[in-house]
PyMOL Python script that loads the backbone (N, CA, C, O; Angstrom):
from pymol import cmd

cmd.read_pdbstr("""\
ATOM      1  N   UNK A   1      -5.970  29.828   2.730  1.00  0.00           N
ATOM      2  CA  UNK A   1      -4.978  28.780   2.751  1.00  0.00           C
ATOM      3  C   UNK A   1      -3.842  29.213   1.825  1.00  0.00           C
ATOM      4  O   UNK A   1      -4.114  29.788   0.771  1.00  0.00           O
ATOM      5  N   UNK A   2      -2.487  28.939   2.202  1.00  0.00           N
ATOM      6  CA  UNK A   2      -1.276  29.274   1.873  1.00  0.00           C
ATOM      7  C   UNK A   2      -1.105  28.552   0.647  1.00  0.00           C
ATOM      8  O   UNK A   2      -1.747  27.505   0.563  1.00  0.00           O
ATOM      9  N   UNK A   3      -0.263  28.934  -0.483  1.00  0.00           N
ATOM     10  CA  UNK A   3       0.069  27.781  -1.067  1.00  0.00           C
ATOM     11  C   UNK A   3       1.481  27.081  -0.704  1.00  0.00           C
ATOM     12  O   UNK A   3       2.029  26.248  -1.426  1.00  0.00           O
ATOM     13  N   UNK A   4       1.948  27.518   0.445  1.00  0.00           N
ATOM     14  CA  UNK A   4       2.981  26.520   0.986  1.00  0.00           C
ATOM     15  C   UNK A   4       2.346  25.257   1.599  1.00  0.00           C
ATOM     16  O   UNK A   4       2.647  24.073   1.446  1.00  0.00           O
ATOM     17  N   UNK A   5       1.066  26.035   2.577  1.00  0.00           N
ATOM     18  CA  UNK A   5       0.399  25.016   3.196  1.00  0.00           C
ATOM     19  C   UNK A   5      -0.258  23.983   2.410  1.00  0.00           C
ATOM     20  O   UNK A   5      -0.051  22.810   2.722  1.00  0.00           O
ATOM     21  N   UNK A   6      -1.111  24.291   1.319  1.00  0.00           N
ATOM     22  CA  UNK A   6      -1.596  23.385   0.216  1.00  0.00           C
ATOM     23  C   UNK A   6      -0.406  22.421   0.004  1.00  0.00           C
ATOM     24  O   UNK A   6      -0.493  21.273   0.440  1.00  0.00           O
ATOM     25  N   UNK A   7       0.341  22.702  -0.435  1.00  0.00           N
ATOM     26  CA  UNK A   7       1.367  21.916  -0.698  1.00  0.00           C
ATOM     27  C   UNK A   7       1.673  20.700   0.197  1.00  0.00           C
ATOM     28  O   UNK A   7       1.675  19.526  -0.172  1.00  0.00           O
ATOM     29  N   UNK A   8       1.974  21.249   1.641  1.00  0.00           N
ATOM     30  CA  UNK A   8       2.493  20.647   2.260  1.00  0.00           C
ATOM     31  C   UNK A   8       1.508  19.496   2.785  1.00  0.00           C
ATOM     32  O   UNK A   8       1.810  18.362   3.158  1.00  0.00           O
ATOM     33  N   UNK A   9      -0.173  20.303   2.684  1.00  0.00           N
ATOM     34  CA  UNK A   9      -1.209  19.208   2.768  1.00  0.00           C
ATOM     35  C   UNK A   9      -1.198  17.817   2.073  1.00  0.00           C
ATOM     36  O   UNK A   9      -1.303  16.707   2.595  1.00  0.00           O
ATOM     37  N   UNK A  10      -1.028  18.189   0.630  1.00  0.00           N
ATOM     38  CA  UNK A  10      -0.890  16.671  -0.902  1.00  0.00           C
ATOM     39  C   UNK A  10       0.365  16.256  -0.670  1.00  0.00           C
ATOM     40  O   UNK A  10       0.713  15.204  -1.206  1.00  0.00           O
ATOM     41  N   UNK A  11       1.502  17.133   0.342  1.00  0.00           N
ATOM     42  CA  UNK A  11       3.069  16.409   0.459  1.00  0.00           C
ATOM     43  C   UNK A  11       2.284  15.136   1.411  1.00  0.00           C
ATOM     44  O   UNK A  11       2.298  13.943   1.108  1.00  0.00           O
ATOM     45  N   UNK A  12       1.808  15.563   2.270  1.00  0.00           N
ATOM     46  CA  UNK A  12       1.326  14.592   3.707  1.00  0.00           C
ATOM     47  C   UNK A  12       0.212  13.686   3.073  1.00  0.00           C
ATOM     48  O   UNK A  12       0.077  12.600   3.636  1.00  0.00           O
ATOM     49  N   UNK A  13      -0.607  13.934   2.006  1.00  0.00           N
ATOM     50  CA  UNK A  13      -1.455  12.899   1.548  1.00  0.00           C
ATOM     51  C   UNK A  13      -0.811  12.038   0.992  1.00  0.00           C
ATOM     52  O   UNK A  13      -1.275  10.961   1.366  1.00  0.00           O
ATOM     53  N   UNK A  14       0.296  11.828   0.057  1.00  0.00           N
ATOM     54  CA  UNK A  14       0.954  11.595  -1.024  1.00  0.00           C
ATOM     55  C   UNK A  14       1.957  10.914  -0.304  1.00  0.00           C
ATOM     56  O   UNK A  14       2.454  10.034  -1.007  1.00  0.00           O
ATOM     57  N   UNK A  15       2.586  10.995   1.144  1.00  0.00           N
ATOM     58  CA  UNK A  15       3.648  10.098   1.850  1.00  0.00           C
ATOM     59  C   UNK A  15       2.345   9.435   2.550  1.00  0.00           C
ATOM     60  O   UNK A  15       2.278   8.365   1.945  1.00  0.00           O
ATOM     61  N   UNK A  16       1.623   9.444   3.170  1.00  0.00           N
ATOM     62  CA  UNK A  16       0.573   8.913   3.387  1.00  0.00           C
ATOM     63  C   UNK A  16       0.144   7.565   2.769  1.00  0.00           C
ATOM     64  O   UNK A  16       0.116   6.471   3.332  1.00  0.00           O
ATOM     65  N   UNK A  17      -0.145   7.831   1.652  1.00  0.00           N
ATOM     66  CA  UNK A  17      -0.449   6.738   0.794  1.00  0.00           C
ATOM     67  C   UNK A  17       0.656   5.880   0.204  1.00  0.00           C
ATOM     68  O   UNK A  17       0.633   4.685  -0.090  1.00  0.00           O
ATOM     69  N   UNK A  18       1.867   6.994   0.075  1.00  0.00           N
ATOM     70  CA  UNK A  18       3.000   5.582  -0.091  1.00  0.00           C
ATOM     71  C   UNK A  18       2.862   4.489   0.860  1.00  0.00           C
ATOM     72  O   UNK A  18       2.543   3.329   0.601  1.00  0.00           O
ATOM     73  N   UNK A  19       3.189   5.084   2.186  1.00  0.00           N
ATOM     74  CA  UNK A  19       3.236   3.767   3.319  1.00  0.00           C
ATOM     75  C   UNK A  19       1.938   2.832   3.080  1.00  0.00           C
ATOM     76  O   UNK A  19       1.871   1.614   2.917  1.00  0.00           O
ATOM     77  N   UNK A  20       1.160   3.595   3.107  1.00  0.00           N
ATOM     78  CA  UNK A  20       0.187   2.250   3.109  1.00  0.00           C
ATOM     79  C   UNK A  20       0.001   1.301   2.168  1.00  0.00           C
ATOM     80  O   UNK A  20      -0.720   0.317   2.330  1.00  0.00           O
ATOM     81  N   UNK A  21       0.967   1.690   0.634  1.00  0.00           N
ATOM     82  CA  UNK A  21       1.241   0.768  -0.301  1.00  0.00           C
ATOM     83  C   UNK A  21       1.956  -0.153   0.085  1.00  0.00           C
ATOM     84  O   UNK A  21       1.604  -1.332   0.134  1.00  0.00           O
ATOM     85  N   UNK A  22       3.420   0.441   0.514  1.00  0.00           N
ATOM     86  CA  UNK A  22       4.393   0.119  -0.041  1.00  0.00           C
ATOM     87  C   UNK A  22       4.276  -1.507   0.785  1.00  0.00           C
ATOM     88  O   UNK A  22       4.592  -2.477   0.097  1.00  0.00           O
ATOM     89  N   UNK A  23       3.747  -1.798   2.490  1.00  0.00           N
ATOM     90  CA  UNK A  23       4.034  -3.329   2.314  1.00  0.00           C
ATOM     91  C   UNK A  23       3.180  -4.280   1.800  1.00  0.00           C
ATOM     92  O   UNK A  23       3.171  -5.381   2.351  1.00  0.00           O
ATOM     93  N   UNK A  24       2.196  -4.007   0.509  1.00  0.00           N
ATOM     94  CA  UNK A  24       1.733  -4.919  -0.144  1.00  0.00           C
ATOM     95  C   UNK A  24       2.688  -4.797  -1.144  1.00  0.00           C
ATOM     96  O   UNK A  24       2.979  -5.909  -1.586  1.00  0.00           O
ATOM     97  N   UNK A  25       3.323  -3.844  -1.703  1.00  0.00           N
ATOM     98  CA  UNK A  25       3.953  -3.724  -3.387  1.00  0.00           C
ATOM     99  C   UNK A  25       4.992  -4.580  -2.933  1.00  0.00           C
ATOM    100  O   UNK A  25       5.558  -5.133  -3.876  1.00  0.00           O
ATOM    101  N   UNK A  26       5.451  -4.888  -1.779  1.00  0.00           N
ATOM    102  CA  UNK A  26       6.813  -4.978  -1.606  1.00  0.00           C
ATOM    103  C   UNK A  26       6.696  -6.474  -2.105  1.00  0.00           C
ATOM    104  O   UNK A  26       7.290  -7.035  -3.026  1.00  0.00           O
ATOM    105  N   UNK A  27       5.553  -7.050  -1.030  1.00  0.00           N
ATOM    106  CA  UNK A  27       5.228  -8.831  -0.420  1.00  0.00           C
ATOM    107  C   UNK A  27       4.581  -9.233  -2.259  1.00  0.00           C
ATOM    108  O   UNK A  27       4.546 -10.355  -2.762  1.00  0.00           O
ATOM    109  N   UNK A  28       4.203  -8.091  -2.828  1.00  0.00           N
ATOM    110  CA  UNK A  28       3.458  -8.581  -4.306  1.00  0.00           C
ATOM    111  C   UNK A  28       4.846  -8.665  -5.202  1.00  0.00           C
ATOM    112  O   UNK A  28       4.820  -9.654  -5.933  1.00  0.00           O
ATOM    113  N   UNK A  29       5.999  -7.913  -5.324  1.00  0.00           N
ATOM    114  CA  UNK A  29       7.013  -7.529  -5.633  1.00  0.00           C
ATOM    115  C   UNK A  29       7.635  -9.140  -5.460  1.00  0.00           C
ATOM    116  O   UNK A  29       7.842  -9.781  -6.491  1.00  0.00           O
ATOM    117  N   UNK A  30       7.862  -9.632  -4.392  1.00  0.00           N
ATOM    118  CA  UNK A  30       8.969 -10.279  -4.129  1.00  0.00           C
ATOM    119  C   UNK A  30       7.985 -12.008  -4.231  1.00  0.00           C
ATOM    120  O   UNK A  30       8.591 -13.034  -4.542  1.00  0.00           O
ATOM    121  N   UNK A  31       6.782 -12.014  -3.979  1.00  0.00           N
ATOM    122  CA  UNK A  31       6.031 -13.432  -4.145  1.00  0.00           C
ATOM    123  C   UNK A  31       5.776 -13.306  -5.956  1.00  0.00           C
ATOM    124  O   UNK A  31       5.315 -14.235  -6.619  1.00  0.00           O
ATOM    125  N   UNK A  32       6.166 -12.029  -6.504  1.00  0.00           N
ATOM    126  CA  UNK A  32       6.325 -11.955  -8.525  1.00  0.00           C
ATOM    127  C   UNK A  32       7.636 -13.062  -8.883  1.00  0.00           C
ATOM    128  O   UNK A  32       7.730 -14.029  -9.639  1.00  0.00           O
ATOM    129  N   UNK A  33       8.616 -12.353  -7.889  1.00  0.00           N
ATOM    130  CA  UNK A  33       9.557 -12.658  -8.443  1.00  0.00           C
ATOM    131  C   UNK A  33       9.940 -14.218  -8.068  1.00  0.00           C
ATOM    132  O   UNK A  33      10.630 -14.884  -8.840  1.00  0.00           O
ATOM    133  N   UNK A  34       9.541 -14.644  -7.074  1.00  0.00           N
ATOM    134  CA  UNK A  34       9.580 -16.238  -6.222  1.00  0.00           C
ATOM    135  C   UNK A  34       8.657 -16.735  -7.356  1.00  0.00           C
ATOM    136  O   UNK A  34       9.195 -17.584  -8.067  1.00  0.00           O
ATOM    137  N   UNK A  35       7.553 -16.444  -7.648  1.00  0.00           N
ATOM    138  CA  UNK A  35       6.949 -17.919  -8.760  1.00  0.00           C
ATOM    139  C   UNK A  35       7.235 -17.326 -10.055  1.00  0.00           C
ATOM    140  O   UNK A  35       6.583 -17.867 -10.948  1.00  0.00           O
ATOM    141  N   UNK A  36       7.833 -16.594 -10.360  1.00  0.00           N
ATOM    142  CA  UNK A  36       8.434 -16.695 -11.882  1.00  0.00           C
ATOM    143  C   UNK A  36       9.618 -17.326 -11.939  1.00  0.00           C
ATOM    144  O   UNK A  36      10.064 -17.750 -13.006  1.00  0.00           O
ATOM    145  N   UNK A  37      10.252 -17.452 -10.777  1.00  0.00           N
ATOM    146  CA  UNK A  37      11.798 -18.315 -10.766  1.00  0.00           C
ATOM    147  C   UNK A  37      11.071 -19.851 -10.401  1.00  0.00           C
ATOM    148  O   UNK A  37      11.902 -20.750 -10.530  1.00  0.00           O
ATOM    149  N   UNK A  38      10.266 -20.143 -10.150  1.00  0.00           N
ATOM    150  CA  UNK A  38      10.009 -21.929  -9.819  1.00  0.00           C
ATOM    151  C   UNK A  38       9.381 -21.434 -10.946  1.00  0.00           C
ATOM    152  O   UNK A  38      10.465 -21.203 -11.483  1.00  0.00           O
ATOM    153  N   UNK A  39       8.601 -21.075 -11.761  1.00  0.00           N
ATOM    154  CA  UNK A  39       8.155 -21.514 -13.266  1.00  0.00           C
ATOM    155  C   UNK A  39       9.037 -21.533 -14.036  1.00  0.00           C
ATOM    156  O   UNK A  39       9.095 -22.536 -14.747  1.00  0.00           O
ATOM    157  N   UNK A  40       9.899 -20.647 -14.194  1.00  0.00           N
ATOM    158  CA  UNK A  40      11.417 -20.721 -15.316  1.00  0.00           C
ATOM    159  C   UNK A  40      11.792 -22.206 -14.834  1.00  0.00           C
ATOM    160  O   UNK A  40      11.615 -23.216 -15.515  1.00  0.00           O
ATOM    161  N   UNK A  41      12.357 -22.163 -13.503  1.00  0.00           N
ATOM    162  CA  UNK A  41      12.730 -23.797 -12.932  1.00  0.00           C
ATOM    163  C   UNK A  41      12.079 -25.203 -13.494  1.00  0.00           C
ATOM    164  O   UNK A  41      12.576 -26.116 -14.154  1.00  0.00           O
ATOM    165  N   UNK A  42      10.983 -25.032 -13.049  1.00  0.00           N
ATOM    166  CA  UNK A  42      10.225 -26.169 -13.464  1.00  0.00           C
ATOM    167  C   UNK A  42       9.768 -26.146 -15.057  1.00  0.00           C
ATOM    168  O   UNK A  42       9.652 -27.214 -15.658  1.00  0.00           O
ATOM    169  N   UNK A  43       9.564 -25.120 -15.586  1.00  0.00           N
ATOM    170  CA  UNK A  43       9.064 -24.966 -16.703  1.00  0.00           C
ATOM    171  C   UNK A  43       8.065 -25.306 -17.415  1.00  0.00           C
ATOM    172  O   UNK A  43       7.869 -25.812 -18.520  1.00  0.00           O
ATOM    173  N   UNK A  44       7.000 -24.617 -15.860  1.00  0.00           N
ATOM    174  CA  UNK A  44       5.460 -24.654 -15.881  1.00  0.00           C
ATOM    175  C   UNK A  44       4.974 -23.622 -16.551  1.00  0.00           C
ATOM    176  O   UNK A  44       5.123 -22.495 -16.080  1.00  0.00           O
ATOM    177  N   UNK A  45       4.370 -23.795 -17.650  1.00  0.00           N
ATOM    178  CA  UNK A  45       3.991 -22.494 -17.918  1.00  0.00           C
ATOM    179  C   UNK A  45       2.503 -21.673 -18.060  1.00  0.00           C
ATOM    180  O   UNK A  45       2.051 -20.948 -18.946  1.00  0.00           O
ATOM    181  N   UNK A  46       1.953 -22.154 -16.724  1.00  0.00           N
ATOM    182  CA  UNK A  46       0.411 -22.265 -17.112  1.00  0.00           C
ATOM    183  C   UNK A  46       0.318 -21.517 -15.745  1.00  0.00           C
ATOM    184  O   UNK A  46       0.738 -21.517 -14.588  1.00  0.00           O
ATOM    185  N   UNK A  47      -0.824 -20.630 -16.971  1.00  0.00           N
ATOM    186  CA  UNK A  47      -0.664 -19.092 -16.238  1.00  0.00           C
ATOM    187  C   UNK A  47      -1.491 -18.771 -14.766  1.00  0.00           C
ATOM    188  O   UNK A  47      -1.147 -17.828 -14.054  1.00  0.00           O
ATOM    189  N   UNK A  48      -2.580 -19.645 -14.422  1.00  0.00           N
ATOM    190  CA  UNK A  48      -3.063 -20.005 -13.536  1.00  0.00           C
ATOM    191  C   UNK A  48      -2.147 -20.586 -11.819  1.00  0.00           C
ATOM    192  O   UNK A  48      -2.380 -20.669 -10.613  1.00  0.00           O
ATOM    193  N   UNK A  49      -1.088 -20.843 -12.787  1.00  0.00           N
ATOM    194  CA  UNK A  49      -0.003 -21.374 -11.498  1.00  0.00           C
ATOM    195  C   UNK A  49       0.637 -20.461 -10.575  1.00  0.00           C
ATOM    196  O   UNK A  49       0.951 -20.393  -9.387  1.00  0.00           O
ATOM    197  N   UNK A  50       0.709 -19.580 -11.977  1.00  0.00           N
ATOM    198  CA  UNK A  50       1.410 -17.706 -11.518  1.00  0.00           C
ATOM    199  C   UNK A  50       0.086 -16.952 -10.668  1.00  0.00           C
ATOM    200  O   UNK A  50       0.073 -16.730  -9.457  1.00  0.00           O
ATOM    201  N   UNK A  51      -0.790 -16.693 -11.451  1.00  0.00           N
ATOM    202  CA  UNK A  51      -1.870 -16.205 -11.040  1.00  0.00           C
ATOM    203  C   UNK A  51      -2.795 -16.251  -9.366  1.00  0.00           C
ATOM    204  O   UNK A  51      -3.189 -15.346  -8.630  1.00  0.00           O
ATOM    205  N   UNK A  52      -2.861 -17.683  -9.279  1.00  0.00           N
ATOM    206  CA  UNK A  52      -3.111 -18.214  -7.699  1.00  0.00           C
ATOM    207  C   UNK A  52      -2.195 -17.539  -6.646  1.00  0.00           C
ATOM    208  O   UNK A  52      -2.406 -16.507  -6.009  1.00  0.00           O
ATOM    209  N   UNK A  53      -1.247 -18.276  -6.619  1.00  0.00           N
ATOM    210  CA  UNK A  53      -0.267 -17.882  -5.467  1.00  0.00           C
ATOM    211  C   UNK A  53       0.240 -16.245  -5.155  1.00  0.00           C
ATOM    212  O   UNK A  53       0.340 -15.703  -4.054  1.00  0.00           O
ATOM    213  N   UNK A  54       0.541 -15.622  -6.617  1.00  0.00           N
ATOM    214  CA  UNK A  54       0.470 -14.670  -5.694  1.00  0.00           C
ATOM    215  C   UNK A  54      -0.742 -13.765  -5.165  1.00  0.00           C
ATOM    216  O   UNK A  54      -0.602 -12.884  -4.316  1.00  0.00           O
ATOM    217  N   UNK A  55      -2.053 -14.134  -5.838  1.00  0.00           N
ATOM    218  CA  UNK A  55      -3.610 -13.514  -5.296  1.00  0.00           C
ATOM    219  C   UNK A  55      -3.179 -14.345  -3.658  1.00  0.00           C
ATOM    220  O   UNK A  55      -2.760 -13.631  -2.747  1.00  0.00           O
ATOM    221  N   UNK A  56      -3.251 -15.032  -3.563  1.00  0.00           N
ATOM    222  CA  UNK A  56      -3.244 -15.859  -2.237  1.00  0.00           C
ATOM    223  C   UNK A  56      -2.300 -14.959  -1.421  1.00  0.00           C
ATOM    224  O   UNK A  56      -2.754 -14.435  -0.404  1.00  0.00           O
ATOM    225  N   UNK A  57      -0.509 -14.648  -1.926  1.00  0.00           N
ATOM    226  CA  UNK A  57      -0.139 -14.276  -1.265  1.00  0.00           C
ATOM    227  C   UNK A  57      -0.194 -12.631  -0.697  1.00  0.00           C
ATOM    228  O   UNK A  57       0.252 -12.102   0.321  1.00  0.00           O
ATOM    229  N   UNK A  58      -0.774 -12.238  -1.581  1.00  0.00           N
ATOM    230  CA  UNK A  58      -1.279 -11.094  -1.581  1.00  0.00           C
ATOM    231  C   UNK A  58      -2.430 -10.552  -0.596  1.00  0.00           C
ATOM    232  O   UNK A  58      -2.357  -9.578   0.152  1.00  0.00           O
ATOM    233  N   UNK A  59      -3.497 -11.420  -0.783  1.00  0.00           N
ATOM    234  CA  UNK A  59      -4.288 -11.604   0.265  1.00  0.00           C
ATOM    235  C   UNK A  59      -3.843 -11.396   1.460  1.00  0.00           C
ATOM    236  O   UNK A  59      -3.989 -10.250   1.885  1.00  0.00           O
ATOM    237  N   UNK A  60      -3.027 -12.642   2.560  1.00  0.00           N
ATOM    238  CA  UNK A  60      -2.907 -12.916   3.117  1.00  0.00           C
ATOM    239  C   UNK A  60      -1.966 -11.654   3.652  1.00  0.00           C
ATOM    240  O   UNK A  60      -2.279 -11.209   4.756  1.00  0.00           O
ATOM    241  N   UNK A  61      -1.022 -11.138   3.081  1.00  0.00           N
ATOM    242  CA  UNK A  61      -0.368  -9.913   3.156  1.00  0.00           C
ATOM    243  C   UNK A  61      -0.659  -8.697   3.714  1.00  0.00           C
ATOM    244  O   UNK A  61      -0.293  -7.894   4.572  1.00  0.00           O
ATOM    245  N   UNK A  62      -1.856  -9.000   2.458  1.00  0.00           N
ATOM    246  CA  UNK A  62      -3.016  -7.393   3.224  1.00  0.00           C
ATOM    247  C   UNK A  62      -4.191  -7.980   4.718  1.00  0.00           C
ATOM    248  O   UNK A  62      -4.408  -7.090   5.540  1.00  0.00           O
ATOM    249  N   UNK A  63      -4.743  -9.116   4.952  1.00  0.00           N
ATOM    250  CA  UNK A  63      -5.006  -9.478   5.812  1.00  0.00           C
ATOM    251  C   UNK A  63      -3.847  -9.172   7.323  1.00  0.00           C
ATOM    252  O   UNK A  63      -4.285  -8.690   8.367  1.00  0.00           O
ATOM    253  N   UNK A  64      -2.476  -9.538   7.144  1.00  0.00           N
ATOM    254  CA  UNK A  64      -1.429  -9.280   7.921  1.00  0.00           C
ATOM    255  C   UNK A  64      -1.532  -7.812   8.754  1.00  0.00           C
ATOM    256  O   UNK A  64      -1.619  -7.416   9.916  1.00  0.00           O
ATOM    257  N   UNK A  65      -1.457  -7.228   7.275  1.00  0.00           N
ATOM    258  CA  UNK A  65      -0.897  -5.347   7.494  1.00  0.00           C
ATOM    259  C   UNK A  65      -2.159  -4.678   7.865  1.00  0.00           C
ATOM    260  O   UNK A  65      -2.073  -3.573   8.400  1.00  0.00           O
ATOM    261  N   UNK A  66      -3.770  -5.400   7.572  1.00  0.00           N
ATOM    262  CA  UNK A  66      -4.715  -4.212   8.004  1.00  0.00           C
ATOM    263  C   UNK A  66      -4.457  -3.498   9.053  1.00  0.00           C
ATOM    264  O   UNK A  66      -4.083  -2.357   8.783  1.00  0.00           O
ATOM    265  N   UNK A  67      -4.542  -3.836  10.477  1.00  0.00           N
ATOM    266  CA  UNK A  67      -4.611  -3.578  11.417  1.00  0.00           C
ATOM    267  C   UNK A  67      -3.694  -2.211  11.506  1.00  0.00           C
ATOM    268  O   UNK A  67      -4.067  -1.118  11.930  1.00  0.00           O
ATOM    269  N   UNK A  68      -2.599  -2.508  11.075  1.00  0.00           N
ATOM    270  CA  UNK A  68      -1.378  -1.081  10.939  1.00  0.00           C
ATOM    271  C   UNK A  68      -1.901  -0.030   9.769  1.00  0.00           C
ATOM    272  O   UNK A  68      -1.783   1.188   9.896  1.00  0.00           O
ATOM    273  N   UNK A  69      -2.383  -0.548   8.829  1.00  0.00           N
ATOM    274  CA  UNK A  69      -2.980   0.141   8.215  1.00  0.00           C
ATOM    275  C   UNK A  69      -4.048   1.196   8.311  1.00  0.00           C
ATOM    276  O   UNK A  69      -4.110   2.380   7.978  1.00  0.00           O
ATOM    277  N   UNK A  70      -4.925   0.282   8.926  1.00  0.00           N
ATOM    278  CA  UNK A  70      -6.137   1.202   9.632  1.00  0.00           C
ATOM    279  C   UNK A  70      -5.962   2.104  10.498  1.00  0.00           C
ATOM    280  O   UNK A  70      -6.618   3.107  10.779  1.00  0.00           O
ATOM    281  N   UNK A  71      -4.548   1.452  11.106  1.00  0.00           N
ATOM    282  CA  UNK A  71      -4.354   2.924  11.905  1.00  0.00           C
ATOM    283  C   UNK A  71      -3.446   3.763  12.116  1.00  0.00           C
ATOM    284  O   UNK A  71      -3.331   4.391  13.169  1.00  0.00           O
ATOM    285  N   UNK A  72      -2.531   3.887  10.907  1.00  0.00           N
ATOM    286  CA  UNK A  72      -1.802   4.781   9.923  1.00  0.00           C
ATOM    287  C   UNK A  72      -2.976   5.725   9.119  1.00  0.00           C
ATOM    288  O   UNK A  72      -2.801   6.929   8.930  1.00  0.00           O
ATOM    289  N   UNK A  73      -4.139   5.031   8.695  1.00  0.00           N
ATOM    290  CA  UNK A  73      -5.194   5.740   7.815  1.00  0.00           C
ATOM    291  C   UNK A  73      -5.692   6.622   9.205  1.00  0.00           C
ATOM    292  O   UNK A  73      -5.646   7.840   9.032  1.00  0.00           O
ATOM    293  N   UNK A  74      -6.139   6.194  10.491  1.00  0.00           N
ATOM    294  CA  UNK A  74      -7.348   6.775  11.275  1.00  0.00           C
ATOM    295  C   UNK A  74      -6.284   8.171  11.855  1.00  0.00           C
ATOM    296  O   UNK A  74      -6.675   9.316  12.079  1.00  0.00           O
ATOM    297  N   UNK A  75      -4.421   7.470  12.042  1.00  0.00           N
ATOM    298  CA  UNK A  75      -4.463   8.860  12.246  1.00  0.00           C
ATOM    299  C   UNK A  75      -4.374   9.733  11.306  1.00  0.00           C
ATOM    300  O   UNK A  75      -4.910  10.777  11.677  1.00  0.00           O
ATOM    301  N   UNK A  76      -4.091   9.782  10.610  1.00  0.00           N
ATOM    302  CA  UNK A  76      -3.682  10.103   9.245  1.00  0.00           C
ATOM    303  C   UNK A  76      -5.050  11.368   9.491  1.00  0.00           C
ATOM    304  O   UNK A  76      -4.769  12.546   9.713  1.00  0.00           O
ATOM    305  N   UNK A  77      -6.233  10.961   9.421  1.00  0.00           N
ATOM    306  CA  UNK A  77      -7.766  10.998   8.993  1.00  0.00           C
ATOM    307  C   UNK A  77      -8.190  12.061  10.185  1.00  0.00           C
ATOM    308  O   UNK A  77      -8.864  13.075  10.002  1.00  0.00           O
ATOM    309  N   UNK A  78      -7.611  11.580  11.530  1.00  0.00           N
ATOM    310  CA  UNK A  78      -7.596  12.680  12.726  1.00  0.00           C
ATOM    311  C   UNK A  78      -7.043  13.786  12.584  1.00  0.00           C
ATOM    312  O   UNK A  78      -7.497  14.918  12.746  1.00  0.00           O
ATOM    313  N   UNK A  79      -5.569  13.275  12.128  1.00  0.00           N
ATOM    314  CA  UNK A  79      -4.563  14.874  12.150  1.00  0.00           C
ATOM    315  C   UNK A  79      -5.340  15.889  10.994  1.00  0.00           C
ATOM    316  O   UNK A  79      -5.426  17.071  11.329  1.00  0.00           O
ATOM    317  N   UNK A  80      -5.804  15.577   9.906  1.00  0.00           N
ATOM    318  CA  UNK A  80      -6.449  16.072   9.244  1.00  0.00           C
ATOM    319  C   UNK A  80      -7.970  17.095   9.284  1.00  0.00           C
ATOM    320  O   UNK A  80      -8.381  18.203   8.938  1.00  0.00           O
ATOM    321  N   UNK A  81      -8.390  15.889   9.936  1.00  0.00           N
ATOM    322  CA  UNK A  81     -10.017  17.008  10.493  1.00  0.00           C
ATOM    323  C   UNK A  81      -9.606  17.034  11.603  1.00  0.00           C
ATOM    324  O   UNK A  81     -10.647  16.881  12.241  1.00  0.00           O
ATOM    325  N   UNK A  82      -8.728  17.129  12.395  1.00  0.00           N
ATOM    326  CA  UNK A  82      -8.501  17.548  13.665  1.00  0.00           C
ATOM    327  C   UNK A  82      -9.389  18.653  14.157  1.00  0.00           C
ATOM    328  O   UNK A  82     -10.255  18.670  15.032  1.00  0.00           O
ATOM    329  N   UNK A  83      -8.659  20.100  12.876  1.00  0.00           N
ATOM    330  CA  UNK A  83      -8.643  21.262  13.658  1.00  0.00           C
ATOM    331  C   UNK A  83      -8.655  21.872  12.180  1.00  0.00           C
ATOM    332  O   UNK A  83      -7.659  22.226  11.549  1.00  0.00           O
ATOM    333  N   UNK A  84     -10.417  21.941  11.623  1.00  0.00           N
ATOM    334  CA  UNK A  84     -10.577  22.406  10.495  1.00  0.00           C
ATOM    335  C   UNK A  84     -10.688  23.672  10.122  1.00  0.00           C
ATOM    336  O   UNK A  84     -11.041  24.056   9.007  1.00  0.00           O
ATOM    337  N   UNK A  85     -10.323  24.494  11.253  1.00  0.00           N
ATOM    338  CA  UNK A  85     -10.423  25.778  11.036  1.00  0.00           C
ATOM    339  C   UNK A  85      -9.193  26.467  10.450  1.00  0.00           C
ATOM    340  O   UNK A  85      -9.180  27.566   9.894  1.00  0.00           O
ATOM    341  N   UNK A  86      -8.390  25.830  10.617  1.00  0.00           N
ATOM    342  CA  UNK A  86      -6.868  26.006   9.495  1.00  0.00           C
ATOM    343  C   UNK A  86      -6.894  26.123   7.983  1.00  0.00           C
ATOM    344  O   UNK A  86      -6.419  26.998   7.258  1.00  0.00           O
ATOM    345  N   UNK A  87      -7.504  25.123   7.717  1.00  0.00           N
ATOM    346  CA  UNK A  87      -8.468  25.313   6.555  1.00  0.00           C
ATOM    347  C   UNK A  87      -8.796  26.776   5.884  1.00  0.00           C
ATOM    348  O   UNK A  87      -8.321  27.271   4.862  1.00  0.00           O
ATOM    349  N   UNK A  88      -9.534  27.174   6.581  1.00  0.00           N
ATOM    350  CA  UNK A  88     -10.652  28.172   6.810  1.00  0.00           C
ATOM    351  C   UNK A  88      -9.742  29.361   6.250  1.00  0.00           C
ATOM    352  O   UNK A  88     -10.089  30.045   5.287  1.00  0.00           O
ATOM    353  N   UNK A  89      -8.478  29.550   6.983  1.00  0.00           N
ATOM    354  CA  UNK A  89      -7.953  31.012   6.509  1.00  0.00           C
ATOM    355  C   UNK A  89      -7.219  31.522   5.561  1.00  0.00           C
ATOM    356  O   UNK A  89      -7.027  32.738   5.515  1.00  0.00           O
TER     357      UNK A  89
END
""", "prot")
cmd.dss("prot")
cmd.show_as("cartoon", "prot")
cmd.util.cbc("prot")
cmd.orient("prot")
């Protein structure tokens, strides 16, 4: 194995795993920033208030995206052991 190819293997693991972050960071990102502005607002400050909603929304987020997920991962997981003899040389 090359070390261009190595490379280019952890390049493809490493964009790989961004996507499959990035639409929970985004929906966790932006349901952070929605109940810290109604707590500043209201001027609730009980940390349980923060805490709930976005586990909830978070949840529900990743419940949303599995399906794309799983199969961003399966091909991901195919192209990979596809054709392991590449590997090999």
């Amino acid at each position: 194995m090359s070390p261009a190819f190595a490379i280019d293997l952890v390049r493809q693991a490493l964009l790989t795993s961004f996507w499959l972050c990035l639409p929970l960071l985004a929906v966790g990102f932006v349901a952070g920033i929605v109940i810290s502005l109604i707590q500043t607002v209201t001027a609730i400050q009980d940390s349980a208030f923060g805490a709930v909603p976005r586990l909830a929304v978070f949840l529900a987020a990743f419940l949303i995206a599995l399906p794309w997920m799983l199969g961003k991962w399966m091909s991901y997981t195919t192209l990979l052991l596809g054709d392991l003899s590449k590997y090999a040389r």
